[in-house]
Every structure is written in structure tokens, then in C-alpha cells.
N, C-alpha and C positions, 0 to 999 in steps of 0.2 A: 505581300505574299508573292513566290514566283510562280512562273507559269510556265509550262511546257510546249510548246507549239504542236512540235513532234507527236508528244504521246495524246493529245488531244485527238489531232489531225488523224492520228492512225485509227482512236478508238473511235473517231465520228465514220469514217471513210472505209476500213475493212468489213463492218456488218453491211455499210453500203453496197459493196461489193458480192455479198454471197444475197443481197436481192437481186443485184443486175445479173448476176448470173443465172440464179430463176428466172426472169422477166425475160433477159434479151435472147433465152433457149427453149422454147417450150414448143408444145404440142398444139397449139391454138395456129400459130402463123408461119414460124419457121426458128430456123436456128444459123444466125442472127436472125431478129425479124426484118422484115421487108424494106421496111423505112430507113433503118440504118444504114442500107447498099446504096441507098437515095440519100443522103443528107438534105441535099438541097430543098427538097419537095417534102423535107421531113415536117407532119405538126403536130403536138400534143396530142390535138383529139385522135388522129391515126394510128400516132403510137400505143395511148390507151387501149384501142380497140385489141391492136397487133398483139400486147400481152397480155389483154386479160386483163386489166386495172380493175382490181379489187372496190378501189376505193381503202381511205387509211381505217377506216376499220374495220374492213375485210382481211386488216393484215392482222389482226386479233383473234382469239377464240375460246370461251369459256370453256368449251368442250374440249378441246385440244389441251387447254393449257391443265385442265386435272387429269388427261390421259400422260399428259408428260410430267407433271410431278408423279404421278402413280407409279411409272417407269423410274424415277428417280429413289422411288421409296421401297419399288422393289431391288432395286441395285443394294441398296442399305441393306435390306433384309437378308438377302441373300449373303451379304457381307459377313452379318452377324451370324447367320445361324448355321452354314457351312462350314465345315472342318477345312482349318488352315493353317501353314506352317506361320511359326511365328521368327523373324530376323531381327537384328538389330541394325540400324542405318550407319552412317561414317559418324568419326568423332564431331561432335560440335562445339563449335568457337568455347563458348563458355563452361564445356566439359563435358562428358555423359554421351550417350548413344541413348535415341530415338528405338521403341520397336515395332515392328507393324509384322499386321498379319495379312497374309497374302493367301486370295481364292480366287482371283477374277476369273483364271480358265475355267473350274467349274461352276463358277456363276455362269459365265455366258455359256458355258455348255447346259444348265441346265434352262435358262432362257430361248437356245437355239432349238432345244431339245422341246417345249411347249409349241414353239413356232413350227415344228418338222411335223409335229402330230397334228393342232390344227389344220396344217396346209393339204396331211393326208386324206382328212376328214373332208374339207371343205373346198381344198384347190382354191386354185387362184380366185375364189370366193373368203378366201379367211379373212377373216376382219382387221387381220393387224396390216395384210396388204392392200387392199383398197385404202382402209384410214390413210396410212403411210402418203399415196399417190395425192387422194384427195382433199389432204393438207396440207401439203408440201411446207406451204409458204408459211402459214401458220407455226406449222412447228420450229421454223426456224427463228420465228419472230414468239417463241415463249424461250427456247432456247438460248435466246439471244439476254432475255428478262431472266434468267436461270443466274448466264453467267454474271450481268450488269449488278444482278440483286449480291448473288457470292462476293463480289469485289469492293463493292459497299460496307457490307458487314465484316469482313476480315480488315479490313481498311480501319473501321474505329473501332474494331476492338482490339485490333495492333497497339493502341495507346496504353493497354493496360497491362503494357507487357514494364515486369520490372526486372531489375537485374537480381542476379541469384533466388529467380523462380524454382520453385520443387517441382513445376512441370518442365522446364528443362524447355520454356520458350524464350525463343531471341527474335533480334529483328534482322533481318537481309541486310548482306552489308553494306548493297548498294540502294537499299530499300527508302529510307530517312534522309532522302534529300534536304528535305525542308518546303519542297515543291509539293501543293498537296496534287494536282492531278498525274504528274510524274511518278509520284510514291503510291496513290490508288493505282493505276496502270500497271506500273512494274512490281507492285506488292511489298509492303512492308514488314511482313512477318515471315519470317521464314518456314517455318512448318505450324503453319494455322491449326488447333486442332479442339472437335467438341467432345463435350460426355457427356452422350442421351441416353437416358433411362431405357430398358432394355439393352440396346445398339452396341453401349459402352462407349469405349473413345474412338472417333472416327476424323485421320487423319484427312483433312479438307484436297490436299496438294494431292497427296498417294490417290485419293479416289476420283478424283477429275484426270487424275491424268492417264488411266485404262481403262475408266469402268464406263462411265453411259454413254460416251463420245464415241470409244472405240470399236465397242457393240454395235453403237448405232449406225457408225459406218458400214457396218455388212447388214445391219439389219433394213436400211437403205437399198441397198444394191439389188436385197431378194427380194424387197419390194418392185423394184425395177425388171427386175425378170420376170416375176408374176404377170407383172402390167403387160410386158411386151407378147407372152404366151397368151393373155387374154384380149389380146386387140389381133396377134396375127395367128395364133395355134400353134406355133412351133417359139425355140428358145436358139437366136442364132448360140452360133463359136465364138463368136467376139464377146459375148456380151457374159457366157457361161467363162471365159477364161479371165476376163478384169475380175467377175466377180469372184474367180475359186482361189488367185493368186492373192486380191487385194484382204481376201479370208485371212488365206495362210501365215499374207502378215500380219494378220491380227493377231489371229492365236499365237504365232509362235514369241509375240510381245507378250501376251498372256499368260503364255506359258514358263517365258522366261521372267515374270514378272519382279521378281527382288533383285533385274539386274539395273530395276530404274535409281536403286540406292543410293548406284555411285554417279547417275546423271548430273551435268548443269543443271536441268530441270530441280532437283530433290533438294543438292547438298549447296548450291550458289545462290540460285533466284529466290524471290520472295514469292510469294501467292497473290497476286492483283488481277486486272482486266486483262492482261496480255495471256495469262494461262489460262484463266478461265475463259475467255474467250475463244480462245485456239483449240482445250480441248474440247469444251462440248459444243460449238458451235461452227468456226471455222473447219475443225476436222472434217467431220460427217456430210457437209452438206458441199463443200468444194473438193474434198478427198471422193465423193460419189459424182462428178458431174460426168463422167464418162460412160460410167452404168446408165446413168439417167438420159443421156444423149440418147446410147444406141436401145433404151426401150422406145424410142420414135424411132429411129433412123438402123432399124436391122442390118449389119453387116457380116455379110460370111466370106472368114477368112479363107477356110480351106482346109487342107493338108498341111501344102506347104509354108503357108501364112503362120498358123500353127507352131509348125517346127520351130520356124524361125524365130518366132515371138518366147517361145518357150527354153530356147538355146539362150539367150539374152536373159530372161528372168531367172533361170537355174546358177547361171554364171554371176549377177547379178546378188544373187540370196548367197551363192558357195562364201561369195568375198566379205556381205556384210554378216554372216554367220561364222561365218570359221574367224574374221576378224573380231568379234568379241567374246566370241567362246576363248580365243587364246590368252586375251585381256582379261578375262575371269577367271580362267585358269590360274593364270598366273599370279592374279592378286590376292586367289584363296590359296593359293599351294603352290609356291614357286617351287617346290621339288616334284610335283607330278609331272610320271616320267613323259608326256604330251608337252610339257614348257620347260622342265629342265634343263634344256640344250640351246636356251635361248641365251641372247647375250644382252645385258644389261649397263645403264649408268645408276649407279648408286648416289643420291641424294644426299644433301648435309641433314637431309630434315630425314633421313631413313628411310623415304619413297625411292621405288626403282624404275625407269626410264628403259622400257624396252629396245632396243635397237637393233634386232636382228628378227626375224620372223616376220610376219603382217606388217606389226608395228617399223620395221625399219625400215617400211618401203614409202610409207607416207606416215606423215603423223595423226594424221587423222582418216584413214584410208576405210574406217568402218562407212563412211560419209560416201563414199567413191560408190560401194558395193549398193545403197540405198539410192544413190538416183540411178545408178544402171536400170533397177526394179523399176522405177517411177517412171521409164520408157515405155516400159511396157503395158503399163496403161492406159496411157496416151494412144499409141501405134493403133492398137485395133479400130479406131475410131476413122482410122484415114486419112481423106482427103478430105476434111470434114466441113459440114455443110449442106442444109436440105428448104426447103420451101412445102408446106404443109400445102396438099392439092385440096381445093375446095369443091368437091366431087363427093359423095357416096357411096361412090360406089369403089371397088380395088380392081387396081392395074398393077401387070407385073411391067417395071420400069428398068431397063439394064446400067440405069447410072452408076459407073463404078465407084465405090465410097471407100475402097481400100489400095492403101497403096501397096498391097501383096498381090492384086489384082480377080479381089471377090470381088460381086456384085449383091446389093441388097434386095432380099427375097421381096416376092409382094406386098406392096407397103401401098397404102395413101401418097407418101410422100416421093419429094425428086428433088434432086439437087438442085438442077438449075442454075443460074447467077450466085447462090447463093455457096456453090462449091469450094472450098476452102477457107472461105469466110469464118467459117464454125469452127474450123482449129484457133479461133482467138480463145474459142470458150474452152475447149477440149485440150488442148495442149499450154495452156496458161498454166494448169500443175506443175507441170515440168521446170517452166519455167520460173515459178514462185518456190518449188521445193530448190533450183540451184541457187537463190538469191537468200535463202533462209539456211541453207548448210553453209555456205559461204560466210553469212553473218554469224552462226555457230558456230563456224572453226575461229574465226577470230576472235571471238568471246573468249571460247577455250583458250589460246594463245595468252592473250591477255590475263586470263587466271590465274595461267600457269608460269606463266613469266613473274609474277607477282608473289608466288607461292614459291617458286624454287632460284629466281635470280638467275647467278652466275653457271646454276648447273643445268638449268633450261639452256640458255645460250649453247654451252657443251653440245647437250642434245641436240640443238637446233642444227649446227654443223655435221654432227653425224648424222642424222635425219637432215634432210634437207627439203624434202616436198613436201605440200601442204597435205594435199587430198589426191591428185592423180601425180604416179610417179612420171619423173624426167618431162612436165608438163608445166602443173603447177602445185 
């Protein structure tokens, strides 16, 4: 039997990752903690101390782990019982179109909508934000068992997939390696899908990939705001703007939700540990570590902090918006007079190849307009880095933590040695979202070359940038 080193590697070593990222940032010792800045002088037992070692099963929780199915059962429910428009997906290999019905905006709006009322009731007392803070780790380690369990069971019930099914299932093309830990990781079935009593049929792939991951990420952040107004009394600007933009992009993914149809994600890949893991796991808990930073480490940016951060994310959204609104336009109604005046290569397979507008400046330029946004994330955090004061009592400390030049209000904490240190943890996004659009536009490339040959190529020379134009 073969074996994957790679897809092993990654799926042993990325959950690793979203603990170290809890452990070596928290509230207990500093962000990084202490011992870290020391290697030398570093030993197991101090480190434990520094983060809080649980112990392994402390990384467990009976209680957690039914408040997060519960969460998962409510996502279904609300799936099922909310009025939703019903699409068909793109043609598939073996004929037929897929249909799915799409409600997540008012799901999570009527989910945000419970959480707005309890909070009014209860303040930063509500139960769903203390839980949130005071599991942390927990929930990521059932979350983790959520996706590990999903990828398991789409995995061998992919074998019972046969050809000229009346459910209209196949297997990914690049799914059936022959490799079983390669083909569980990258997923073997293309659109997994069950039919539960009630529920009806629920599309595996379609609902991991907006519904409880991407909730959870804002539902994350106002946990984090919560925290920060109940440890200092106020809610800085930094921490209210990651969270109102990293909102926005939620919803307007939610809102635009039937445009995931024509994703890599929907109509290429299979359903394995790599999506399930990504969406409800990886997303929420490393897509929030910046919210989670500054509800320790308060930073205010200001006015002009502000401005500027916001000039950057508007320009940022205009690019990656107006670039697939154009791209949707166009592939529902190339005569809508908004794309009509676009210029086209027409395919031997009857697909058309935009080449003037958005699309003719990069070919993948929706990519460009989506990490601009993911700066601005990052930014408000600073010059990141704090040391947790082992005092009880609070001091106002003038350590500057941004580099628009606020300083963070009365805190416990101080920078210290530790100042800059902490953009390992805080600006890591940035830097793992350019390495994962990067490995996405290539993917694309490669499909597409595959799919269209000789008139890909064509394109490739009238388009010639990847993602930023006259760059790269």
C-alpha cells in the first residue's frame, strides 16, 4: 500500500499548530511566553507553568464536546427549517447537476441574533462568552474530533460509490490515488452527501464549508471583545475593527453564498481531512488569533490609525468584490449591460476567457483584493508582543503596541523584551494566507490548462500576470 509522507505530515502537524498557537499566546505569562525569548534556560517544567499545561486530558471535555455538537445540530436545523433558495451546481463529469439549497446568512443571522439578545440581557455575563474564553482549547480539540471523525466516514463510504448512481455521486478526480492516507486527506468523493430523517439531504462539502467554521469565527472574536470589556471596562478600536471587518467578510460570503458553486473548493476537490479540517477547525481558531491577542494586550489606534487601516481594507474589499461580481456576472449573463463590453477568448469547449476588465489584469486578481483585506488584520496588533505583569493590581503603561503610534490603555500587561516577538503569532496569517492563494492560483492553473489546452495558453499570453499585475 502507498503512503504519503506529505498529507500525513501536514495532517499530524497543522492541528499541532492551532495548540501552539493557544499555548505559546495567552493570558497566563505572555505572548510569546517567557522561555521562549530564553531558549537556552528553557525546561519543560517552566514552560508548562508559562502556558497553563492542562495536562492531555485537560485537552478533553464532555461538556464542551455536547455544547459543540449541539452547535453543530443547531446549524442543521436551521438549515432545514429556514426558507432557502434552491441552485443547481456546475455540470458533473458523469452528467447531471447537483442542487443545493442555500440559507446560511439567515442562519447566522438568526444565531447572531440569539447571541445580540442574550448579551443585552446579560452582558458580558452571557453564557455563550465566558464558555467561549473558558474552553478555548477544548473546543478546539472536539473541533478537531468533529473534522478527524467527518473524514473518516466520507472516506469509506466513498467506496460505495458506483458508476451510473441515480444519486448522481462520483469520486474526485484526483481523489483515488490508491494511497489510502493521501486519498482520506485530500477526499475521495466529490460531493459526499446524507439523507436524515427530517433534515433531508445534507450536502457534507456545501455545509462545512460556511456554516459552523465561519460563524464560529466571528462568534470567536465577540467572545473576545466581551473578555477584553470585562477584564478592562472599555472595548479598544483595534480590536472593535478586526472584529467588524473580519464580520463583514463573513457575511458577505454568506450572503453571497451559491457563488461557492463554481469554487475549486465544490466542483474539483474531493471532501477529506484537508477541508474538513480547514473549515471548522483551522479557520476559526487561527482566522481569530488577532481578536484573541488584543483582548489581552488593548491597543488604540486612534483616528488616524483608523483611517488608514480602513483606506486599505475598503480598497482591498472594492478589488476582491467588484472582481467576482464581474466574474458572476458574466458567467450568468454575458449580455448584462455591467459585462457586455467586456472582451473575451472563446474556448473549443464553449467556456469564455475574460480578458479585458478585472480579469485582464491578473488572472487570478480576485486573490490580490483578499490578502490586501488579510493586512488589515494583522496591522492593528502592531508591534506585537507583551509580558503578562504578575501584580494585582493595574497600571497605566505607555508601551507603544501600534505601529500608527497608539498606545495600550490600562492593562496588567507590558511589553517588555517580549515586543515584537508576538507578530510570530499575529502576523503568521498573513503570511500562511500568501502561501495558500499562491498554492491556489496554481492549482487553478493547472485545472485550467488541463481543461482548456491550447486556448488556456492563448489566454495565458493575453493575460499574463498571475495575481498582482506587472509583478507577479
Amino acid at each position: 500500500m502507498k503512503f504519503s509522507f506529505g498529507a500525513f505530515a501536514t495532517s499530524l502537524g497543522l492541528p499541532v499548530v492551532c495548540y501552539l498557537a493557544t499555548f505559546l499566546c495567552n493570558d497566563i505569562s505572555g505572548c510569546p511566553v517567557p522561555s521562549t525569548l530564553h531558549p537556552s534556560s528553557l525546561t519543560i517544567a517552566k514552560l508548562k507553568e508559562e502556558i497553563g499545561w492542562p495536562g492531555f486530558q485537560g485537552l478533553i471535555s464532555t461538556k464542551v464536546t455536547a455544547w459543540v455538537l449541539g452547535y453543530y445540530f443547531l446549524s442543521l436545523v436551521l438549515q432545514a427549517a429556514l426558507p432557502g433558495a434552491v441552485y443547481e451546481g456546475v455540470e458533473l463529469s458523469a452528467g447531471g447537476k447537483l442542487k443545493y439549497k442555500f440559507n446560511a446568512f439567515s442562519s447566522a443571522l438568526a444565531m447572531i441574533g440569539v447571541a445580540a439578545a442574550g448579551t443585552f440581557v446579560q452582558g458580558t455575563d452571557f453564557p455563550l462568552w465566558t464558555f467561549i474564553w473558558d474552553n478555548y482549547t477544548q473546543l478546539i480539540t472536539v473541533n478537531l474530533g468533529v473534522a478527524f471523525s467527518l473524514a473518516c466516514f466520507v472516506y469509506a463510504r466513498s467506496f460505495s460509490v458506483k458508476a451510473g448512481n441515480k444519486e448522481r455521486r462520483e469520486l474526485a478526480a484526483g481523489g483515488h490515488s490508491g494511497n489510502l492516507v493521501y486519498d482520506w486527506f485530500i477526499g475521495r468523493e466529490l460531493n459526499p452527501r446524507v439523507t436524515l430523517p427530517v433534515f433531508g439531504t445534507i450536502d457534507i462539502k456545501a455545509f462545512c464549508e460556511l456554516r459552523p467554521g465561519m460563524l464560529g469565527w466571528v462568534l470567536l472574536n465577540l467572545a473576545f471583545c466581551a473578555h477584553q470589556y470585562k477584564v478592562y471596562g472599555f472595548i479598544s478600536d483595534s480590536i472593535i475593527f478586526v472584529t467588524f471587518f473580519q464580520a463583514l467578510y463573513v457575511f458577505d460570503a454568506l450572503y453571497m453564498e451559491r457563488a461557492i458553486l463554481t469554487t475549486i473548493d465544490i466542483t474539483t476537490d474531493g471532501f477529506g481531512f484537508m477541508l474538513a479540517f480547514g473549515d471548522l477547525a483551522w479557520l476559526p481558531f487561527i482566522y481569530s488569533l488577532q481578536a484573541r491577542y488584543l483582548a489581552v494586550y488593548p491597543v488604540h489606534l486612534g483616528y488616524s490609525g483608523l483611517a488608514s487601516l480602513f483606506a486599505v481594507q475598503a480598497f482591498g474589499y472594492y478589488v476582491f468584490r467588484s472582481a467576482n461580481n464581474e466574474k458572476d456576472r458574466f458567467r450568468t449573463n454575458p449580455q448584462d449591460p455591467k459585462v457586455a463590453h467586456l472582451k473575451y477568448i472563446e474556448t473549443k469547449s464553449g467556456s469564455k476567457l475574460l480578458i479585458s476588465g478585472w480579469w485582464g489584469m491578473a488572472r487570478h486578481i480576485n486573490y490580490l483584493g483578499d490578502w490586501i483585506m488579510a493586512w488589515t488584520y494583522c496591522l492593528p496588533t502592531g508591534i506585537a508582543g507583551y509580558m503578562v505583569q504578575q501584580s494585582s493590581s493595574l497600571t497605566d503603561y505607555p508601551a507603544d503596541g501600534s505601529i500608527f503610534g497608539g498606545t495600550p490603555t490600562r492593562s496588567s500587561v507590558v511589553q517588555g523584551e517580549a515586543r515584537g516577538w508576538g507578530m510570530t503569532i499575529t502576523y503568521f496569517y498573513i503570511v500562511y494566507f500568501a502561501i495558500l492563494l499562491i498554492h491556489r492560483e496554481m492549482r487553478d492553473e493547472e485545472k485550467c490548462m488541463k481543461k482548456y489546452g491550447e486556448d488556456w495558453e492563448a489566454y495565458r499570453k493575453k493575460v499574463p500576470w498571475r495575481l498582482i499585475p506587472y509583478i507577479y
